[in-house]
Each structure stands twice: as structure tokens, then as C-alpha cells.
PDB file of N, CA, C and O in Angstrom:
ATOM      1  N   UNK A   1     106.672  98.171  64.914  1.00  0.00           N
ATOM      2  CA  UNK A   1     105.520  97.342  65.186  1.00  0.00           C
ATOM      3  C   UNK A   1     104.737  97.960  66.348  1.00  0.00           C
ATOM      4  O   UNK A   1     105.281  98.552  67.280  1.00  0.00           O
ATOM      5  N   UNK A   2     103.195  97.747  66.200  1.00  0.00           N
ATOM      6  CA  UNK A   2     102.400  98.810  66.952  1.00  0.00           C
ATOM      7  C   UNK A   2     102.263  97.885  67.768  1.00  0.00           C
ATOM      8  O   UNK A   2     101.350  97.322  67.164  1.00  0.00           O
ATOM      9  N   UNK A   3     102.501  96.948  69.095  1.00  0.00           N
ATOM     10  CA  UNK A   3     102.315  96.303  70.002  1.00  0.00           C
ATOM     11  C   UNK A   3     100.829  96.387  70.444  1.00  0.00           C
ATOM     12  O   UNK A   3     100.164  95.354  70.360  1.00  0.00           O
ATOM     13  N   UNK A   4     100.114  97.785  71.014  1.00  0.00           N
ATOM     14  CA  UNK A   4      99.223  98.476  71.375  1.00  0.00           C
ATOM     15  C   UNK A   4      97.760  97.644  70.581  1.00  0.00           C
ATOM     16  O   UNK A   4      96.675  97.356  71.088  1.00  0.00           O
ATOM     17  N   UNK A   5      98.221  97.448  69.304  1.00  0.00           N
ATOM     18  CA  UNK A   5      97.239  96.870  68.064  1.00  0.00           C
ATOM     19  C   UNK A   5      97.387  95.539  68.702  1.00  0.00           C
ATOM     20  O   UNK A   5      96.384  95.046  69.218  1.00  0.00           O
ATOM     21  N   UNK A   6      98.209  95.071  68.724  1.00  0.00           N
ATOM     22  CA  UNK A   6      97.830  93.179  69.199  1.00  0.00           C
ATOM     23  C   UNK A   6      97.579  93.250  70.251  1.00  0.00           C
ATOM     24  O   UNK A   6      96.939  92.228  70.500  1.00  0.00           O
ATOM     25  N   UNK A   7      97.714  94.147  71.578  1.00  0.00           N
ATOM     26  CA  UNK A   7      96.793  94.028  72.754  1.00  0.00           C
ATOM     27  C   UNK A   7      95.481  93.974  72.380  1.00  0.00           C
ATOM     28  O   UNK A   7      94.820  92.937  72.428  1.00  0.00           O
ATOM     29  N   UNK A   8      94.915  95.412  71.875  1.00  0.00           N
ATOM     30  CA  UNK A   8      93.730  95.329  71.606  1.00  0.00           C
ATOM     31  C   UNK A   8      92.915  94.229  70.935  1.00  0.00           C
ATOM     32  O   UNK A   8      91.732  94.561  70.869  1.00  0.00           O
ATOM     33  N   UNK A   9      93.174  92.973  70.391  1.00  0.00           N
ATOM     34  CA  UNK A   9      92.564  92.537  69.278  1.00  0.00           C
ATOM     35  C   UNK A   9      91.824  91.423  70.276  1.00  0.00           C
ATOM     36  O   UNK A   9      90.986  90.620  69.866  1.00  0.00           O
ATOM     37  N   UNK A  10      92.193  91.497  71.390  1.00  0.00           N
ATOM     38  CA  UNK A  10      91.606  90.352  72.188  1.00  0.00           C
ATOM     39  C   UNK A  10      90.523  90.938  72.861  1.00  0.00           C
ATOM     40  O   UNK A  10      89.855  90.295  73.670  1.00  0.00           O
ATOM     41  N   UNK A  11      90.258  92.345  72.531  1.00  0.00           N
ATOM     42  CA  UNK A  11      88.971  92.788  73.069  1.00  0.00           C
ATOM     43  C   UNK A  11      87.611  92.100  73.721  1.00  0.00           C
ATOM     44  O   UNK A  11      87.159  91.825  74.833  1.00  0.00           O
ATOM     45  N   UNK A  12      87.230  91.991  72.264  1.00  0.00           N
ATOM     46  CA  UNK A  12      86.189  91.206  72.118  1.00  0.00           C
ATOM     47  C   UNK A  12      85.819  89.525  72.761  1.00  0.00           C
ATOM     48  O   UNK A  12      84.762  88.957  73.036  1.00  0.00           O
ATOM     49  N   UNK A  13      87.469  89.062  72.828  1.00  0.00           N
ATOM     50  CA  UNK A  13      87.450  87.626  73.850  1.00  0.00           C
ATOM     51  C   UNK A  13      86.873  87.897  75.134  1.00  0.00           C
ATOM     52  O   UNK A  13      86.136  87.178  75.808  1.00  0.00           O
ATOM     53  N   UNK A  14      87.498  89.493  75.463  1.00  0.00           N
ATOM     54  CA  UNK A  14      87.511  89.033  77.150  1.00  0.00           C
ATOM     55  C   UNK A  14      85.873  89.566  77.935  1.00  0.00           C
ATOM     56  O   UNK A  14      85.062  90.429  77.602  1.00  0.00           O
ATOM     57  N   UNK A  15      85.899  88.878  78.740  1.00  0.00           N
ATOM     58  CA  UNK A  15      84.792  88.986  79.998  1.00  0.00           C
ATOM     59  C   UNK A  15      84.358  90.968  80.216  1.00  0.00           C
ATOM     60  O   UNK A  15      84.961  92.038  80.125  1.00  0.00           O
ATOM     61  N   UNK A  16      83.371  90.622  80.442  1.00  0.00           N
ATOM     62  CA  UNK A  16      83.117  92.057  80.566  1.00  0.00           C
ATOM     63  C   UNK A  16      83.483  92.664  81.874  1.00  0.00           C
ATOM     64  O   UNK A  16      83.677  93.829  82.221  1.00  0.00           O
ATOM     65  N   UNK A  17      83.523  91.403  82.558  1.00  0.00           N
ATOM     66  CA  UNK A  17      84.135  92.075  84.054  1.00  0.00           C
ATOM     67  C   UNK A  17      85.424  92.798  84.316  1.00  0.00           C
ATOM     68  O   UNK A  17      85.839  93.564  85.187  1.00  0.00           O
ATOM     69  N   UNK A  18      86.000  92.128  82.969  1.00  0.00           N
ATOM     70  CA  UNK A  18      87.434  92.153  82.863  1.00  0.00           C
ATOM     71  C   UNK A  18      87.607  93.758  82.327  1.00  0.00           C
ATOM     72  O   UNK A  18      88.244  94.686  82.826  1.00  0.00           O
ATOM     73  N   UNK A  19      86.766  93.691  81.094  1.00  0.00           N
ATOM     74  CA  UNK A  19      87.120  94.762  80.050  1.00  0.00           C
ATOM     75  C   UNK A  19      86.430  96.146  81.215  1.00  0.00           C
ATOM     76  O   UNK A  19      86.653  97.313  80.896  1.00  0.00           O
ATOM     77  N   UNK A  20      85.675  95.857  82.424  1.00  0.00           N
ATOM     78  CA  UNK A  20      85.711  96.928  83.023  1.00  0.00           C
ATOM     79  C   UNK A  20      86.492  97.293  84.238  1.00  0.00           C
ATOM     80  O   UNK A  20      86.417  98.447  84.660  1.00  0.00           O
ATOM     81  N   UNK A  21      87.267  96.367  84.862  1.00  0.00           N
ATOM     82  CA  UNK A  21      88.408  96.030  85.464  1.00  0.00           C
ATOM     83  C   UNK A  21      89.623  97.073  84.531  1.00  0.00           C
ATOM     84  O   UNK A  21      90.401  97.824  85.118  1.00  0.00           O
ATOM     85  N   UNK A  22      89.588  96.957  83.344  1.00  0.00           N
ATOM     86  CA  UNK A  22      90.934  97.257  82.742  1.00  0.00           C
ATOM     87  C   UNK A  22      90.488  98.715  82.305  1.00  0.00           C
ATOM     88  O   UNK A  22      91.291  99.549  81.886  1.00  0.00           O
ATOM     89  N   UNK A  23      89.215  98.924  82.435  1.00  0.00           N
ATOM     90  CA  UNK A  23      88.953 100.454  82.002  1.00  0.00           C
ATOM     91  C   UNK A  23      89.224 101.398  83.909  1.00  0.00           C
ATOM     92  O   UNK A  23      89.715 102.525  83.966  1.00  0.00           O
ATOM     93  N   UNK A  24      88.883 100.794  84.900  1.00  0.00           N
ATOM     94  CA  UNK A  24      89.220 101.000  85.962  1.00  0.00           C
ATOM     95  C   UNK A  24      90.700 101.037  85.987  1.00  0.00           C
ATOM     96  O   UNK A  24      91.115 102.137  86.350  1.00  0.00           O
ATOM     97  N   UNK A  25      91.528 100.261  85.740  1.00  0.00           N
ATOM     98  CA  UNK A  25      93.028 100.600  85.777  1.00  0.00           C
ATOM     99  C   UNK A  25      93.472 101.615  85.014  1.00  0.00           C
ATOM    100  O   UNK A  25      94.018 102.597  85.517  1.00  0.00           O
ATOM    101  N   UNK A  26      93.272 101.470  83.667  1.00  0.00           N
ATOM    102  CA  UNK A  26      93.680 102.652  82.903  1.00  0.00           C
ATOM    103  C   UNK A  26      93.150 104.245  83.262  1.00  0.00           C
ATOM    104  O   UNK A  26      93.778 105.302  83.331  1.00  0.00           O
ATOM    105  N   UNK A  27      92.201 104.034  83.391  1.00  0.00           N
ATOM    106  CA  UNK A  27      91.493 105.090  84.391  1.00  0.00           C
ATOM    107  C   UNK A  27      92.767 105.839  85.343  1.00  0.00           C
ATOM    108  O   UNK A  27      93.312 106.943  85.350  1.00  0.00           O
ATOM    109  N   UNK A  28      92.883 104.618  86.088  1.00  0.00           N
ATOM    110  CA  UNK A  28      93.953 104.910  87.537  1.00  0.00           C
ATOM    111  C   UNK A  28      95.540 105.928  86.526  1.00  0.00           C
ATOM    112  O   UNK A  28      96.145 106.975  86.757  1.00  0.00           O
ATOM    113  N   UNK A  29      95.605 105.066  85.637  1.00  0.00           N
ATOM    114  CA  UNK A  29      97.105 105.053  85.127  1.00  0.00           C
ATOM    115  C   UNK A  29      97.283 106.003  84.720  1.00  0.00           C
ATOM    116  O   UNK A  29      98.328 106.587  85.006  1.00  0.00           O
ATOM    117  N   UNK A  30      95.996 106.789  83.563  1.00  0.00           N
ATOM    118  CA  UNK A  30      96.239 108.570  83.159  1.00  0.00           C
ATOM    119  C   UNK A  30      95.799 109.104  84.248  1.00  0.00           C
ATOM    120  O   UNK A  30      95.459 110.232  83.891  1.00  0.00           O
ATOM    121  N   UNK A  31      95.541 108.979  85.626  1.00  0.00           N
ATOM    122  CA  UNK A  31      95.760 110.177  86.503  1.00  0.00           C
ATOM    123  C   UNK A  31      97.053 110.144  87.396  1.00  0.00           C
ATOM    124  O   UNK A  31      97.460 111.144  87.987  1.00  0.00           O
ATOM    125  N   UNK A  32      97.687 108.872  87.451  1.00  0.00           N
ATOM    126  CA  UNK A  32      99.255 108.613  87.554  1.00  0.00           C
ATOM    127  C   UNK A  32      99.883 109.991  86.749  1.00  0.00           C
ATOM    128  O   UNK A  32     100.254 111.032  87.291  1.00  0.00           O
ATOM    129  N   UNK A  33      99.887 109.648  85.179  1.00  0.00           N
ATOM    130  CA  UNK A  33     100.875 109.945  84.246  1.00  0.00           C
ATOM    131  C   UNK A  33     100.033 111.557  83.986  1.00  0.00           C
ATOM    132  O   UNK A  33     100.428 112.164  82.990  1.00  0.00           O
ATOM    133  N   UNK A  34      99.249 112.039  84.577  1.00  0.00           N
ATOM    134  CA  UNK A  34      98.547 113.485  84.666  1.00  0.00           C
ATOM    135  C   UNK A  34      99.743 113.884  85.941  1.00  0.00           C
ATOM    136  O   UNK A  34     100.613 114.742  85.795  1.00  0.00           O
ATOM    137  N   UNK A  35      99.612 113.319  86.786  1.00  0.00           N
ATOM    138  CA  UNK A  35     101.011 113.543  88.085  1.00  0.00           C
ATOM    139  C   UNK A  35     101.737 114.074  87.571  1.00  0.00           C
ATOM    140  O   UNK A  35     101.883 115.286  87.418  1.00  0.00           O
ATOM    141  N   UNK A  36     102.693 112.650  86.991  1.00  0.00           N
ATOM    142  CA  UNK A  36     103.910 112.714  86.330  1.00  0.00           C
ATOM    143  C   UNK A  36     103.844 114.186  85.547  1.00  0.00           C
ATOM    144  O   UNK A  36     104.761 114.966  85.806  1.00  0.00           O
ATOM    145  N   UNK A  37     103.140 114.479  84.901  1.00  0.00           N
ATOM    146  CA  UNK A  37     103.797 115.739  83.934  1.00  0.00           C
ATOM    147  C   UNK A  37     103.364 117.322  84.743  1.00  0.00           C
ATOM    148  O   UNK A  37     103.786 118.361  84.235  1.00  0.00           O
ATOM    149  N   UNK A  38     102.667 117.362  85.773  1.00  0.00           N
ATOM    150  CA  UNK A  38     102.274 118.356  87.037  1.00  0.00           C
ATOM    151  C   UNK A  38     103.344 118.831  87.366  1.00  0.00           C
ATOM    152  O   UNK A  38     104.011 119.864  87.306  1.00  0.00           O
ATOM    153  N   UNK A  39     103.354 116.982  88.035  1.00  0.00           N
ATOM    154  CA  UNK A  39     104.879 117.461  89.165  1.00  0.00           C
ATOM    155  C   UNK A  39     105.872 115.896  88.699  1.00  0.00           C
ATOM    156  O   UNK A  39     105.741 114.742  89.106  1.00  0.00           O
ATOM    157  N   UNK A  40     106.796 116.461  87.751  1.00  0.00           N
ATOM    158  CA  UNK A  40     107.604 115.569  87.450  1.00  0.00           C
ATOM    159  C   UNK A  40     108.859 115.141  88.663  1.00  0.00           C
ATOM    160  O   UNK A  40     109.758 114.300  88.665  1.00  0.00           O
ATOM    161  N   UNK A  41     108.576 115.782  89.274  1.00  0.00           N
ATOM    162  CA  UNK A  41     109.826 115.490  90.612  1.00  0.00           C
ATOM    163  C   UNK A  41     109.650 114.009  91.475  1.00  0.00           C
ATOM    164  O   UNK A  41     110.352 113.084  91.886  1.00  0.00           O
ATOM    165  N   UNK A  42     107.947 114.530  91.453  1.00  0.00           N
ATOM    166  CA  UNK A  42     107.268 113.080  92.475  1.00  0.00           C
ATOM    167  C   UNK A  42     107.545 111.560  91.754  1.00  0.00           C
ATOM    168  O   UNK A  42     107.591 110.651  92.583  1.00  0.00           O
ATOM    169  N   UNK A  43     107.727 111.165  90.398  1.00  0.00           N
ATOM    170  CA  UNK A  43     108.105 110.471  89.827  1.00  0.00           C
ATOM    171  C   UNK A  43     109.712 110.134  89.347  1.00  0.00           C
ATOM    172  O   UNK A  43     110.417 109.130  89.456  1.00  0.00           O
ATOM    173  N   UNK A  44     109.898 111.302  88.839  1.00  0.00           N
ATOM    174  CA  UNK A  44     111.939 111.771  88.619  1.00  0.00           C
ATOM    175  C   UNK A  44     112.558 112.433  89.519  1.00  0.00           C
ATOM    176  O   UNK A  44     112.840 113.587  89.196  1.00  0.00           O
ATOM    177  N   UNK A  45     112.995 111.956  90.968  1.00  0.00           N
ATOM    178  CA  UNK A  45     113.196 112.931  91.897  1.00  0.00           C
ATOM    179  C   UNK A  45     115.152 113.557  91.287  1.00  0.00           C
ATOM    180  O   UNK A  45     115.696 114.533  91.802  1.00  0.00           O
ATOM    181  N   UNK A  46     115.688 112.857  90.377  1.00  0.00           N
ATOM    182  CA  UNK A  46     116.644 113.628  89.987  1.00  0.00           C
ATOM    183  C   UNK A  46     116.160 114.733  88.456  1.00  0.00           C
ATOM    184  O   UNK A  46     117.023 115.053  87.638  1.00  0.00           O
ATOM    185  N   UNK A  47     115.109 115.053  88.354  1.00  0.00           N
ATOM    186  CA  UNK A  47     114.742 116.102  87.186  1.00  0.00           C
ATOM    187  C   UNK A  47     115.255 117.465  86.845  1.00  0.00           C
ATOM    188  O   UNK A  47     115.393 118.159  85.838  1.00  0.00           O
ATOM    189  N   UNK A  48     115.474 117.537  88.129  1.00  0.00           N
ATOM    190  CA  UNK A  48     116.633 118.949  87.417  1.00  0.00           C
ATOM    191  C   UNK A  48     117.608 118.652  87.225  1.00  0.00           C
ATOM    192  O   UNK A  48     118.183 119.625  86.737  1.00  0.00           O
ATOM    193  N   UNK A  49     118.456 117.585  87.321  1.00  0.00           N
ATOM    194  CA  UNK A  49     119.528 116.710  86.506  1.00  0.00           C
ATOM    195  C   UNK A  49     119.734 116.729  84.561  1.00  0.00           C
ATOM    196  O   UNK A  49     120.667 116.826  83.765  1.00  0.00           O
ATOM    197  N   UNK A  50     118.439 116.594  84.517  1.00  0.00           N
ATOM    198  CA  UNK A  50     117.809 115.557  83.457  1.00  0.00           C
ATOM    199  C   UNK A  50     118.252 117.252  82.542  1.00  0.00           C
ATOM    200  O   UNK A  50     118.171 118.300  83.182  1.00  0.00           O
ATOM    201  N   UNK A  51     118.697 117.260  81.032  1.00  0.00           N
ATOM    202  CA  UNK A  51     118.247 118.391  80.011  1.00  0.00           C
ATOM    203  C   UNK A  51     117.017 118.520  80.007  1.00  0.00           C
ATOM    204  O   UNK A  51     116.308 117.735  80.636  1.00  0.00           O
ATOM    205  N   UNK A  52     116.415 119.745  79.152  1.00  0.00           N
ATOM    206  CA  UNK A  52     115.152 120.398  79.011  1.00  0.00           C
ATOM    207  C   UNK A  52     115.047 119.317  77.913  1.00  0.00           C
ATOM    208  O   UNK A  52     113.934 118.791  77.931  1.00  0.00           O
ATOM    209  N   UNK A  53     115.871 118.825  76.960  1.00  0.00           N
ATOM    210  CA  UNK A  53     115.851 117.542  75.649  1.00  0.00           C
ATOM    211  C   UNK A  53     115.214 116.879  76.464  1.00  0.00           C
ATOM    212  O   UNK A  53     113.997 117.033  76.361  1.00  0.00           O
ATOM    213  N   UNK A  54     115.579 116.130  77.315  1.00  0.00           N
ATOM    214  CA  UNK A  54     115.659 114.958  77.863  1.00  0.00           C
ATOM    215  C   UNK A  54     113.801 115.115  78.567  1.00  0.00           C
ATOM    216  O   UNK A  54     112.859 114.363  78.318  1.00  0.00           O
ATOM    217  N   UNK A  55     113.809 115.926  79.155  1.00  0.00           N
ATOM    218  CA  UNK A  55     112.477 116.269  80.421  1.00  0.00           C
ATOM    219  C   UNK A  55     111.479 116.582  79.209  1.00  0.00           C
ATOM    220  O   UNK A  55     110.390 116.233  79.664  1.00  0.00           O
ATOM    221  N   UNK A  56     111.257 117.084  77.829  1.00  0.00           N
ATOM    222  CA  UNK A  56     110.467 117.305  77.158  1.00  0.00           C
ATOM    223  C   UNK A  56     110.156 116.518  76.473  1.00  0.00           C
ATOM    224  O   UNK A  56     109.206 116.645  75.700  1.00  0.00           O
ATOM    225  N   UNK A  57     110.909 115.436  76.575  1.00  0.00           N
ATOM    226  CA  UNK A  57     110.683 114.237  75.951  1.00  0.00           C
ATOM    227  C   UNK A  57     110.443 112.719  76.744  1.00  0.00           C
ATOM    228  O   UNK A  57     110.303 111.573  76.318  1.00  0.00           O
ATOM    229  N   UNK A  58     110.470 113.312  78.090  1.00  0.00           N
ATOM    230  CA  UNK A  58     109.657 112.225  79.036  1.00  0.00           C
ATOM    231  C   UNK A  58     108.230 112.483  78.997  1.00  0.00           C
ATOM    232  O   UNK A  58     107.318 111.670  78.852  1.00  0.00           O
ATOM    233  N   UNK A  59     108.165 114.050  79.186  1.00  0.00           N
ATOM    234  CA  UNK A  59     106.684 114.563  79.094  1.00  0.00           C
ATOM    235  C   UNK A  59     105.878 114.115  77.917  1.00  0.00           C
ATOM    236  O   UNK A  59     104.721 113.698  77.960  1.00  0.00           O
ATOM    237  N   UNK A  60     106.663 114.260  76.820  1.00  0.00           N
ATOM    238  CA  UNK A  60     105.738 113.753  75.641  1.00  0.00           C
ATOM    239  C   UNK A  60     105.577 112.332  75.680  1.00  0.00           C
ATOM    240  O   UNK A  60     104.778 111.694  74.994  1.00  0.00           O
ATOM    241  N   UNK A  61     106.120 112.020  76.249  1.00  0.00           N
ATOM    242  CA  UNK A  61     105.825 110.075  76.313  1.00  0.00           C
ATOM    243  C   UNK A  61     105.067 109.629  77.527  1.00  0.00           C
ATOM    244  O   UNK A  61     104.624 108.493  77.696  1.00  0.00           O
ATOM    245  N   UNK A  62     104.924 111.037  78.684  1.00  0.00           N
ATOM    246  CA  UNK A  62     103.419 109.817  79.352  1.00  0.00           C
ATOM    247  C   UNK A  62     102.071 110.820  78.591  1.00  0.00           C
ATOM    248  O   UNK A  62     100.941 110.378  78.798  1.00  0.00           O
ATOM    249  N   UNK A  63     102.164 111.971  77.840  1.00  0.00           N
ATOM    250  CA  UNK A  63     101.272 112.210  77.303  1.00  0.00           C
ATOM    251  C   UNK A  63     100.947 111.481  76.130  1.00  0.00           C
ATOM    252  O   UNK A  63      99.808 111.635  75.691  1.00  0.00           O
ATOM    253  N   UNK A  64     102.070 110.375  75.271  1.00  0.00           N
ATOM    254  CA  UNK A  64     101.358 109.611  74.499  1.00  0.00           C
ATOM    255  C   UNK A  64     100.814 108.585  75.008  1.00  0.00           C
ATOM    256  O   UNK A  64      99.684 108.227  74.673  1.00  0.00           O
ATOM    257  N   UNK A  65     101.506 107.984  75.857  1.00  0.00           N
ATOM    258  CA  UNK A  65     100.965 107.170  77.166  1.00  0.00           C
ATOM    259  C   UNK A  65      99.267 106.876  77.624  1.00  0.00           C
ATOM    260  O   UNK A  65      98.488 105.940  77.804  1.00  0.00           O
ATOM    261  N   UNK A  66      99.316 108.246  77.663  1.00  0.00           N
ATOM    262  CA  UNK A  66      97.764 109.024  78.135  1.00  0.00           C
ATOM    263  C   UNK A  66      96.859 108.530  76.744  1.00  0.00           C
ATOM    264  O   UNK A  66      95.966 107.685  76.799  1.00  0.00           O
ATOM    265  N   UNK A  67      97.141 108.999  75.920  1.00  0.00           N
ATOM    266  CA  UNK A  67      96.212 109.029  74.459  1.00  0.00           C
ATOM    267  C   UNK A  67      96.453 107.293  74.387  1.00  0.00           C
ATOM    268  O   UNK A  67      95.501 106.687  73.895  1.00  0.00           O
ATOM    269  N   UNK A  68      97.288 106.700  74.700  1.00  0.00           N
ATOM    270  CA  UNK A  68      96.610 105.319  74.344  1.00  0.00           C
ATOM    271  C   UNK A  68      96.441 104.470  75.174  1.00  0.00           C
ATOM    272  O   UNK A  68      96.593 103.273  74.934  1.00  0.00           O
ATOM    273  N   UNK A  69      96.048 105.006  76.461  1.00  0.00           N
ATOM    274  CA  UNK A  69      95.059 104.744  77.847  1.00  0.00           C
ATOM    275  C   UNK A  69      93.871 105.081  77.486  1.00  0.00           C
ATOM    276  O   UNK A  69      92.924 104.343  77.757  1.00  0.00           O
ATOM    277  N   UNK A  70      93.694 106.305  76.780  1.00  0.00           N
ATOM    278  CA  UNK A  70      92.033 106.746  76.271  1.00  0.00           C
ATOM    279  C   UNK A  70      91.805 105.840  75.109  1.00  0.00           C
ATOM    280  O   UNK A  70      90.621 105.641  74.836  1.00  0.00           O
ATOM    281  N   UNK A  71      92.678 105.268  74.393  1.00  0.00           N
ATOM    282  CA  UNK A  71      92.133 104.788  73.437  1.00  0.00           C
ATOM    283  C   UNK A  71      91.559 103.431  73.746  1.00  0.00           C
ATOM    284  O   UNK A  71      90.509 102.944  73.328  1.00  0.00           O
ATOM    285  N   UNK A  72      92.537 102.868  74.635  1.00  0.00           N
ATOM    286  CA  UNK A  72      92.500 101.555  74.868  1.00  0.00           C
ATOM    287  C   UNK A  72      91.123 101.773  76.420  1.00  0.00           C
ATOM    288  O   UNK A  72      91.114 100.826  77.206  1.00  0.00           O
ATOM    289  N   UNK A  73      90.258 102.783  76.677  1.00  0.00           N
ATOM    290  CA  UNK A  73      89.292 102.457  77.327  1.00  0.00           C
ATOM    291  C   UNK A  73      88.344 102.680  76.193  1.00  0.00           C
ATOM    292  O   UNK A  73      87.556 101.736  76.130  1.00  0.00           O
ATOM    293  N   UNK A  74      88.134 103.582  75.279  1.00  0.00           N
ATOM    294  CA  UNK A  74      87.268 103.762  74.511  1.00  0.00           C
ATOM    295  C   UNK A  74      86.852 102.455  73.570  1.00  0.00           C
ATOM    296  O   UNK A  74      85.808 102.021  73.085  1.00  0.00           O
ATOM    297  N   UNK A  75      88.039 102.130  73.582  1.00  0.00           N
ATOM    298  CA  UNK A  75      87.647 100.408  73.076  1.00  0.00           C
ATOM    299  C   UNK A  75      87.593  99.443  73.695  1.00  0.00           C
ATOM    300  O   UNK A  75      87.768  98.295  73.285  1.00  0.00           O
ATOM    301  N   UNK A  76      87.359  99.771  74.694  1.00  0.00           N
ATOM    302  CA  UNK A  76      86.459  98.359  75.594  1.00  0.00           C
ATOM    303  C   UNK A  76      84.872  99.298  75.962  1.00  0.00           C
ATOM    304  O   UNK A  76      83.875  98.631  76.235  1.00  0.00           O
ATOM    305  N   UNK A  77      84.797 100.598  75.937  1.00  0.00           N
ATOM    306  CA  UNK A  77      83.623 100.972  75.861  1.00  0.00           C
ATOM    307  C   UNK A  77      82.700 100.745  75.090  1.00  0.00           C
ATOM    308  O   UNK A  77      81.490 100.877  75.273  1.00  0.00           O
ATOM    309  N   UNK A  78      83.460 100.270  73.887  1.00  0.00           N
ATOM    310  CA  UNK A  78      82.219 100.115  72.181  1.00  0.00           C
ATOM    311  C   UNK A  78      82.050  98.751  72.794  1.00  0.00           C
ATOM    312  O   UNK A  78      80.887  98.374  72.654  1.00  0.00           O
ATOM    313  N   UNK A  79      82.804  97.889  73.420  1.00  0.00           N
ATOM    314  CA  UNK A  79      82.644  96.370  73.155  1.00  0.00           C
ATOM    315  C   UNK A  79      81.499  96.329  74.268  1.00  0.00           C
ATOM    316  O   UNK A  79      80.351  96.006  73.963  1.00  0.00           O
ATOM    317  N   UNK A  80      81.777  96.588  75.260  1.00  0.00           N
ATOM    318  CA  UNK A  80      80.682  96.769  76.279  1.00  0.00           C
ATOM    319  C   UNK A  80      79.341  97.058  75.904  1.00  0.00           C
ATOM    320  O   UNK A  80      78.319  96.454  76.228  1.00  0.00           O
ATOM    321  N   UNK A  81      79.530  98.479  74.877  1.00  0.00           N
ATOM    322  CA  UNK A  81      78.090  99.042  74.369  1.00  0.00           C
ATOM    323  C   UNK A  81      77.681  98.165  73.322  1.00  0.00           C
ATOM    324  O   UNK A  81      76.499  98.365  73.043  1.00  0.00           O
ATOM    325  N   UNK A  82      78.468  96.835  72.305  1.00  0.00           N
ATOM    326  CA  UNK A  82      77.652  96.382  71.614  1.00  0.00           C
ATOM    327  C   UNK A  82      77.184  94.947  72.497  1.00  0.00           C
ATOM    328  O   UNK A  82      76.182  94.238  72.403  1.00  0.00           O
ATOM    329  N   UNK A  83      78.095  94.892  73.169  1.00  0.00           N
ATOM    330  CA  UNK A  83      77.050  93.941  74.556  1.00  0.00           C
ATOM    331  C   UNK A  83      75.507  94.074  75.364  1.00  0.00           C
ATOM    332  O   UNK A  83      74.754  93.291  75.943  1.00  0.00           O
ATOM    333  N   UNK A  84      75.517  95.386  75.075  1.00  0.00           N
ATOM    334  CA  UNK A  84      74.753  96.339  76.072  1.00  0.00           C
ATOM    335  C   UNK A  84      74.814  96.214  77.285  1.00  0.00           C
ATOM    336  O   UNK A  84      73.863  96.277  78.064  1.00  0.00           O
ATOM    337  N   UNK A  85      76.527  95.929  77.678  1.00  0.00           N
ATOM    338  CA  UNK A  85      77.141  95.433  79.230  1.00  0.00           C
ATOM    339  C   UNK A  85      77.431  97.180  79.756  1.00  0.00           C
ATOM    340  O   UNK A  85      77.595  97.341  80.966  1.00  0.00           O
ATOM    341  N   UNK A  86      77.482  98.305  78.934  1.00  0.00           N
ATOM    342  CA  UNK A  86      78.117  99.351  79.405  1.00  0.00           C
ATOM    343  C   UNK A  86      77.076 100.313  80.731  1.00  0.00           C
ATOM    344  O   UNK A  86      75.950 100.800  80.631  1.00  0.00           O
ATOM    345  N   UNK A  87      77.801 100.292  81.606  1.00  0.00           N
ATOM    346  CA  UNK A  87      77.243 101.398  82.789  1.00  0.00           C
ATOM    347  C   UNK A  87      77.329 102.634  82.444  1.00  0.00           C
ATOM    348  O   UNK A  87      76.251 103.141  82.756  1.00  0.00           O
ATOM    349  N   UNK A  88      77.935 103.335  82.022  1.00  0.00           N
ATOM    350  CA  UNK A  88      78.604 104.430  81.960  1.00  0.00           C
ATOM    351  C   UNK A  88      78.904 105.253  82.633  1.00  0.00           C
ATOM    352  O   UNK A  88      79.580 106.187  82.203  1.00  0.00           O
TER     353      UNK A  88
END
């Protein structure tokens, strides 16, 4: 079950203050999880512990992370733009 899909569906309910509030966080969150895969230490300070299995597969999960931080701003961007609430 895609969780990600029933967040999104309330898009369109919320306040625009909000939906740019949450594009500001997510914002924040892929340059967090841009960190995380830089310098994985600053986040996993036991990483050279961890297998190359294990560490290549944290990496791929804040980079999917990432892709549905972009997704989930790009869709409060359309809602904004059919508001004509968007700044850009």
C-alpha cells in the first residue's frame, strides 16, 4: 500500500499557507537527506560498521525519500498554480 497516495489526496483541502509551509519543509528535508548520502557518518555515526549491503541500501532509501519530497512539492505546486496562489 502506497501510503504517500493517501497523503497526497488532501491536497487540494488544505490552505495555501499550508501547502507552502509543507513545500518549505520538504524543501528543508531533501537537503537533510542530500547530507545524509554526502556524508553518511553525520547521520550513521556507526557506518563503517554497517555492510556495503546494508549502506547501499540506506543510500537508496533517502534517495527514494528525495524523489517523493519532489513529488510531493510538485504537487502542491500545480494546486497553488491552479489557485493562482503560486510565487515561485
Amino acid at each position: 500500500m502506497n501510503l504517500q497516495f493517501f497523503a497526497e489526496n488532501d491536497v487540494p483541502k488544505q490552505s495555501s499557507a499550508s501547502l507552502k509551509r509543507a513545500i518549505r519543509n520538504l524543501t528543508k528535508r531533501i537537503k537533510e537527506h542530500e547530507e545524509y548520502i554526502e556524508n553518511p557518518y553525520v547521520h550513521v555515526p556507526e557506518w563503517d560498521d554497517y555492510s556495503a549491503l546494508r549502506q547501499e541500501g540506506l543510500k537508496k532509501h533517502w534517495e527514494k525519500e528525495i524523489r517523493n519530497f519532489n513529488e510531493s512539492i510538485n504537487n502542491r505546486i500545480e494546486e497553488l498554480k491552479k489557485r493562482g496562489d503560486y510565487d515561485g
